[in-house]
PLY file of the C-alpha trace (Angstrom):
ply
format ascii 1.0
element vertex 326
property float x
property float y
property float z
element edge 325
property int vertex1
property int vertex2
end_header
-83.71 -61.94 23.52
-80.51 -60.99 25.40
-79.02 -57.73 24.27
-75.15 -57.27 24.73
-75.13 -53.96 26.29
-72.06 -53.14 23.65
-74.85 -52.89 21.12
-77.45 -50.47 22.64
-75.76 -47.26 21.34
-78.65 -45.06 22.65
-77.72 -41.60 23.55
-80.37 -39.69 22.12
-78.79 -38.59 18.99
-79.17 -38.95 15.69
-78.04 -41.18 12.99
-75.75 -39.62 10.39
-77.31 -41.71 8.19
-80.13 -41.61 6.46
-82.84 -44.73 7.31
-83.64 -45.01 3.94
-80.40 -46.34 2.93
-80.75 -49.17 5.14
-83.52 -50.40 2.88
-81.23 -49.49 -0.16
-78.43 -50.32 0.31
-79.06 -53.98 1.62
-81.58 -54.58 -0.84
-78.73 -53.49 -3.56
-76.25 -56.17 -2.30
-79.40 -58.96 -1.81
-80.34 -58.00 -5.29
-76.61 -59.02 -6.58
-76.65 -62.21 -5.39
-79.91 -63.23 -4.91
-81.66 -63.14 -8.88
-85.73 -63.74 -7.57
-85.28 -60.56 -5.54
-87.24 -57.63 -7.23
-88.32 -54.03 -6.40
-91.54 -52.41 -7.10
-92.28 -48.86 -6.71
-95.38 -46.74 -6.79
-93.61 -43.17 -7.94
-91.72 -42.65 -5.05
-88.32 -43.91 -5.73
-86.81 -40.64 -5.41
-87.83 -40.25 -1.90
-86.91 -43.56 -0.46
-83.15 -43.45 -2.53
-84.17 -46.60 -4.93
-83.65 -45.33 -8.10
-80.43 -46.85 -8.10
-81.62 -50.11 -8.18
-83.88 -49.20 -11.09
-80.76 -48.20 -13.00
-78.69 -51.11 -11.44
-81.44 -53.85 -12.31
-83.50 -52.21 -15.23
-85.16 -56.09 -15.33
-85.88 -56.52 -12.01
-86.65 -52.70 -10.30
-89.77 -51.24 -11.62
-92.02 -48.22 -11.37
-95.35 -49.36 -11.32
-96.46 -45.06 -10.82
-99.19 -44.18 -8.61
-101.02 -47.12 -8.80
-100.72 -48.85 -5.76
-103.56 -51.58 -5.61
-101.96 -52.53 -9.75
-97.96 -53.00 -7.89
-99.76 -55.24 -5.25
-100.71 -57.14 -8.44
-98.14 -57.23 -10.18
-96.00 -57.98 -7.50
-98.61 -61.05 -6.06
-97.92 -62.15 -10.23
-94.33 -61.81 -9.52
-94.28 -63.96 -6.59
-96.37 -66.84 -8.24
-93.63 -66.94 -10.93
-91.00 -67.80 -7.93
-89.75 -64.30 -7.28
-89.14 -62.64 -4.13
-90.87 -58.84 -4.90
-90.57 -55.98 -2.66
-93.13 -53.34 -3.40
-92.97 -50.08 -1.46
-95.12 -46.72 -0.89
-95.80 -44.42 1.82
-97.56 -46.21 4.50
-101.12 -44.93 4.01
-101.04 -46.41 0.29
-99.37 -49.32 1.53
-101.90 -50.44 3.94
-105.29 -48.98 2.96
-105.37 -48.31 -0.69
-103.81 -51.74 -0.92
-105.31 -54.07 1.13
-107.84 -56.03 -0.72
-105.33 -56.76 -3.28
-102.66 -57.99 -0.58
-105.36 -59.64 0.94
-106.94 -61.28 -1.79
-103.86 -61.55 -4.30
-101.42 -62.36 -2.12
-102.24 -63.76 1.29
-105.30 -65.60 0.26
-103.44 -67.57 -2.64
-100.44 -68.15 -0.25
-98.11 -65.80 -1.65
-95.18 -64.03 -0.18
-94.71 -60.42 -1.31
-93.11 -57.81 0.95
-94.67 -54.83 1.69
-92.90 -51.82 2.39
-94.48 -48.73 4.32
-92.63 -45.51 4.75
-93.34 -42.64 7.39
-95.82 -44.21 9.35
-97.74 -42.71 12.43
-96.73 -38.88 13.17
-92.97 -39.69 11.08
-95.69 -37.83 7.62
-95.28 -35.32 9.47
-95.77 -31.93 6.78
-97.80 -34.67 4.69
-100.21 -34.73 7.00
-103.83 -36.28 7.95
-104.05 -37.57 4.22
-101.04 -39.19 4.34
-100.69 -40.15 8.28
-101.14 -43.56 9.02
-102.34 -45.00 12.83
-103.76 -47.96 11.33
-101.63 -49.57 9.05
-99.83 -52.20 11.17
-103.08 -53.47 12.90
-104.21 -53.88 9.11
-101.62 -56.07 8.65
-101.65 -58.00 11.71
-105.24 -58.96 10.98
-103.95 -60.53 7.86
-103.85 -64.45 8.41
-100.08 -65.27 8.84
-98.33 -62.23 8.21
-95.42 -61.32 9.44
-95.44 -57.48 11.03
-92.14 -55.42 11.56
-92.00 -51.94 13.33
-87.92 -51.20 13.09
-86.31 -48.12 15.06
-83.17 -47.26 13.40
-80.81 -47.85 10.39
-79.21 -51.33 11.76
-82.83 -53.14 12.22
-84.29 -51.77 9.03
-81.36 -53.23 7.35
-81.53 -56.56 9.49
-85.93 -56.63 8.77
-84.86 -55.63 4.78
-83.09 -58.79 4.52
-85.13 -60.79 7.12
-88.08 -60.59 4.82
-86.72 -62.14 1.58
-86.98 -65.75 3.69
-90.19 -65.00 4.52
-93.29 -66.90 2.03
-96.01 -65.07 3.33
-97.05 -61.49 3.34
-94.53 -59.21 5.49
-95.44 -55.69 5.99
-92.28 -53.32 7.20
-93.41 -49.69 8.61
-90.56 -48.08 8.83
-89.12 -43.85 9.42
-87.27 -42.36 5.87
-84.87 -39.89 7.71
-83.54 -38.61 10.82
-84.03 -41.44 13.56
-82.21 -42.02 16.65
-79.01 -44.30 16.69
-80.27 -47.06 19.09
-78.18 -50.60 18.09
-74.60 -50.54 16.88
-74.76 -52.02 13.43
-72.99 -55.30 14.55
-76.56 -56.21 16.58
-77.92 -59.29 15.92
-82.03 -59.61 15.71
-84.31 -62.45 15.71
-87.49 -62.33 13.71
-90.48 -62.68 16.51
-87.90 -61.87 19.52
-88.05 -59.02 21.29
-85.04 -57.06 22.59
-84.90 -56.73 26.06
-83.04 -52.86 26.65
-82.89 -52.63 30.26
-83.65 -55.57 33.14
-83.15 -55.31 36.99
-84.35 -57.58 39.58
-86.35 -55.00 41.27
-88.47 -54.05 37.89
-91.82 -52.54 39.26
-93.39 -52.48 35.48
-92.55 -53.32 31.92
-92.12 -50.80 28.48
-93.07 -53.09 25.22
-92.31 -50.58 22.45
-90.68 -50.26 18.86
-90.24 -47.74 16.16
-89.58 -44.33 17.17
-90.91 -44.95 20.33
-87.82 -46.78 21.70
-86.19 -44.13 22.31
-88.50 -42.09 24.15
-88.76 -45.19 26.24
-85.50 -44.95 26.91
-85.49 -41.58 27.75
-88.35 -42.85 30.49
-86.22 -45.40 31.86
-83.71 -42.88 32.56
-86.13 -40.64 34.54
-88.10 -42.93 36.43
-84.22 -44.59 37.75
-83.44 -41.19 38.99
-87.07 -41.26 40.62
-86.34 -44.45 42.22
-88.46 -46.63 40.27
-86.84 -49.33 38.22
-88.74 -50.57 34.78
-88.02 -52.96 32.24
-87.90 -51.71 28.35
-87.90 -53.99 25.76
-88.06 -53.40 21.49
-91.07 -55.50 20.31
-89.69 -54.50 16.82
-91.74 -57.49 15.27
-95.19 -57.06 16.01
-96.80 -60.49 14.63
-95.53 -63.07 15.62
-95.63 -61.98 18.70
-92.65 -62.52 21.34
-95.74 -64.30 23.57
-92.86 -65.64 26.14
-90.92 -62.96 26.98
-94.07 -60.50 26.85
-95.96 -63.58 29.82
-92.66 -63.86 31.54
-92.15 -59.88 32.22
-95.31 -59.29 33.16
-95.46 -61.98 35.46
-92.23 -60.80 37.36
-93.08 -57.32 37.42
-96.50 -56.70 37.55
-97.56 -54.38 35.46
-97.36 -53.31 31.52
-96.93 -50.30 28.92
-97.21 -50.10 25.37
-95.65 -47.90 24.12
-96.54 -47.02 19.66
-96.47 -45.17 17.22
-99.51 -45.82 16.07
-103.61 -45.41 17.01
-104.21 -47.80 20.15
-106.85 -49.84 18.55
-105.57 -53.15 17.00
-101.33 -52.32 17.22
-98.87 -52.99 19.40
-100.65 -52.39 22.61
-103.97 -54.85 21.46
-101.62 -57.39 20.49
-100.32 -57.41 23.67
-103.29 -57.31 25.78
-104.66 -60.10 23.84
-101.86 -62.49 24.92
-101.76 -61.48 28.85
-105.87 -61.37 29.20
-105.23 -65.16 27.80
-102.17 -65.75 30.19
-101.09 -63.74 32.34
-103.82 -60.81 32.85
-102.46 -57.61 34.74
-102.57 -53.96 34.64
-101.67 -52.53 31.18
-101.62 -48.89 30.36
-101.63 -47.46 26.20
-99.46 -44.97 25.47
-100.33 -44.10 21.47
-103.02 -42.45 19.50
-106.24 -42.36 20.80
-109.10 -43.00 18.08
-108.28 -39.40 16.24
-107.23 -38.87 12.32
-103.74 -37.05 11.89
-102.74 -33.55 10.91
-99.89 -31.34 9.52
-97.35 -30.14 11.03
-93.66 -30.93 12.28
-93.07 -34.19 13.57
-92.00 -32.66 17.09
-95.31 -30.86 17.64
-97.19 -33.71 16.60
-95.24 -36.13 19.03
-96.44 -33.33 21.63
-99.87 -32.87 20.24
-100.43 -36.99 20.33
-99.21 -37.89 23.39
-96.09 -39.77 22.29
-93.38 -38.33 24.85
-91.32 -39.88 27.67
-93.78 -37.44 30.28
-96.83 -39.37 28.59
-94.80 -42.75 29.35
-94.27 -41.81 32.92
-97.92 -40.71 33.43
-98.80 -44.13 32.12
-96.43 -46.08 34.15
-97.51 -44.39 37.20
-100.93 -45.06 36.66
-100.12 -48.53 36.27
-98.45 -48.89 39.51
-101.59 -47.45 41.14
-103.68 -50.16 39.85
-101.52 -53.32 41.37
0 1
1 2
2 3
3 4
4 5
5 6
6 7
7 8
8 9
9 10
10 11
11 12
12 13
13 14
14 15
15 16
16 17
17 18
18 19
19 20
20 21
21 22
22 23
23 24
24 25
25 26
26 27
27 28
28 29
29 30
30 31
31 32
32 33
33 34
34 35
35 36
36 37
37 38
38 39
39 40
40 41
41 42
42 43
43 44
44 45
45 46
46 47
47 48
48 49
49 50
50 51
51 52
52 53
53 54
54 55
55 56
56 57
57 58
58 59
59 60
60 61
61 62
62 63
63 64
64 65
65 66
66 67
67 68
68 69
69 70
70 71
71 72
72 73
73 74
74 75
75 76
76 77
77 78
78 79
79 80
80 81
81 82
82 83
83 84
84 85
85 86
86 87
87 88
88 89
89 90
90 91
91 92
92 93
93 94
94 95
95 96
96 97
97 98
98 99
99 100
100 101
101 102
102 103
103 104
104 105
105 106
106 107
107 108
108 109
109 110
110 111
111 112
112 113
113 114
114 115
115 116
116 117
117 118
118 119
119 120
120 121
121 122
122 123
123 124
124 125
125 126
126 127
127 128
128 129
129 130
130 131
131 132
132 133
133 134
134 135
135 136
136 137
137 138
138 139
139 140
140 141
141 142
142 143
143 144
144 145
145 146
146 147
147 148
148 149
149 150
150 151
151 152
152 153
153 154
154 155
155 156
156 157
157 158
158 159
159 160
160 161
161 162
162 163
163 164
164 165
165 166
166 167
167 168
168 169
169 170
170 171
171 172
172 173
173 174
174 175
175 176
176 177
177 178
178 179
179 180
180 181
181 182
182 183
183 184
184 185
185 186
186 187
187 188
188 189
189 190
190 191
191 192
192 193
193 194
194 195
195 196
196 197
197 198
198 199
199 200
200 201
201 202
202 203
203 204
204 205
205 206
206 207
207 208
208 209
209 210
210 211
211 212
212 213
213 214
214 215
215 216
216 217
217 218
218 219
219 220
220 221
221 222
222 223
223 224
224 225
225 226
226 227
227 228
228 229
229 230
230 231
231 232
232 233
233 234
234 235
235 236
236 237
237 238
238 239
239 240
240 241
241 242
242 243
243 244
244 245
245 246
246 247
247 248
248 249
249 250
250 251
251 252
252 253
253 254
254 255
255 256
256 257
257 258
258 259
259 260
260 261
261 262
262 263
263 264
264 265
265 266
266 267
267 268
268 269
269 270
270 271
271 272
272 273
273 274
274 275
275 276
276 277
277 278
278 279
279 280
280 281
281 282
282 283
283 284
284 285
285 286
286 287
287 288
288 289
289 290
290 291
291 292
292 293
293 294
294 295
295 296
296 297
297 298
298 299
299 300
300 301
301 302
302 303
303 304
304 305
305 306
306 307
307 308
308 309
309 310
310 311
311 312
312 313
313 314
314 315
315 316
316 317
317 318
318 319
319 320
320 321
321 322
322 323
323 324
324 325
């Protein structure tokens, strides 16, 4: 997807703005105009900024407690009425202690409902190991026809948010609560199952296929390995299934050589997804920058970023190592 560089804000910082409130506030102004749209929590409405919409839309925004597997239901019952539900919880509940019902409830009987995850990966941060999930999107993508979205700041939250009200099957949205970096101006335009494509020369040695929080620690690798002398490509895989398969083939064809990049364990995310498509179309050397096969921990998000290998030095290491194997 070609990126007007006008919209790749990207300098490290920021947003003033909490991510949250990306989810809130567009679901607010979907939820005035559009009358199927409803919101289901699972006693976290405080922390993701919804309880607006439960005093907004008393008949339509509900707190279904800490019963996750029950909102699933209820929302799967929702959807076979004609309604357009939106249930959310932190990203552990909303993958594991859910799936069966999803599965089963939802998927199975052809059902959309939209699954919201918050704080995936390291982003639990202080929640820790209990509440740290590095499997949740490859849960999803396993799911027959799902649709899987990995967003990296405030503008394609809100662009995903509204996105999945179109879609009829189950969508699953892991997304950061707070304090991300500013990558897109708001005025971006996405395309569900299109990749981004951040930076592009002629003389690309390797590509970065990333998304979440990752992005911008790609970027920060792009910016190193230019003043190296080597020249990558970087481009935000934000939606993980369907998978971009064309522009994913057509990099790696022209340059050679591939790195995921997620925020999230290495088995069955980002990084399988792709290495499924090129071993069936264009098979060449792919490196995995992510978690490797451990459970998660407490501690601040930082240290765990460190402590998991999820920094532009790991990025570099991995494109390197890539380069040796052409």
């Amino acid at each position: 997807m070609e990126l007007k560089q006008e919209f790749l804000v990207a300098k490290h910082e920021k947003d003033s703005r909490a991510c949250r409130d990306a989810l809130v506030n567009t679901l607010n102004e979907m939820m005035e105009t559009d009358k199927d749209i409803c919101y289901v929590d699972c006693d976290l409405m405080g922390c993701v900024n919804t309880k607006q919409l439960a005093k907004k839309y008393p008949e339509r925004a509900f707190q279904a407690g800490i019963a996750e597997a029950n909102a699933a239901g209820v929302c799967a019952g929702l959807a076979a009425t004609g309604k357009k539900p939106y249930v959310h919880s932190f990203g552990i509940f909303a993958s594991r202690r859910i799936y069966d019902q999803v599965y089963m409830s939802a998927a199975y009987a052809g059902l959309g409902i939209r699954v919201l995850g918050s704080d995936p990966g390291v982003s639990a941060a202080f929640n820790g190991g209990t509440h740290m999930p590095f499997e949740d999107g490859g849960m999803y993508c396993s799911i027959p026809e799902a649709v899987v979205f990995d967003p990296c700041d405030y503008a394609q939250l809100a662009f995903v948010t509204r996105a999945m009200a179109d879609i009829d099957t189950v969508s699953y949205c892991r997304f950061v609560r707070k304090d991300v970096m500013k990558i897109y101006d708001d005025a971006m335009i996405f395309e569900v199952g299109k990749g981004i494509v951040l930076h592009e020369n002629t003389d690309d040695v390797a590509t970065i296929i990333t998304s979440g929080i990752m992005v911008d620690e790609s970027l920060k690798t792009y910016e190193a390995l230019q003043a190296e002398g080597i020249s990558v490509r970087v481009i935000d895989l934000f939606t993980w299934k369907p998978l971009d398969d064309d522009l994913v083939i057509k990099s790696a064809q022209e340059t050679g050589a591939v790195i995921t990049v997620e925020n999230h364990s290495v088995i069955n995310g980002l990084g399988s997804a792709v290495a499924n498509c090129l071993a069936q179309n264009s098979p060449v050397p792919q490196e995995f920058v992510g978690v490797t096969d451990r459970f998660g921990q407490v501690g601040k998000q930082d240290f765990l970023m460190d402590e998991y290998g999820l920094r532009a030095e790991n990025i570099i290491q991995a494109v390197k190592k890539a380069l040796a194997r052409k």
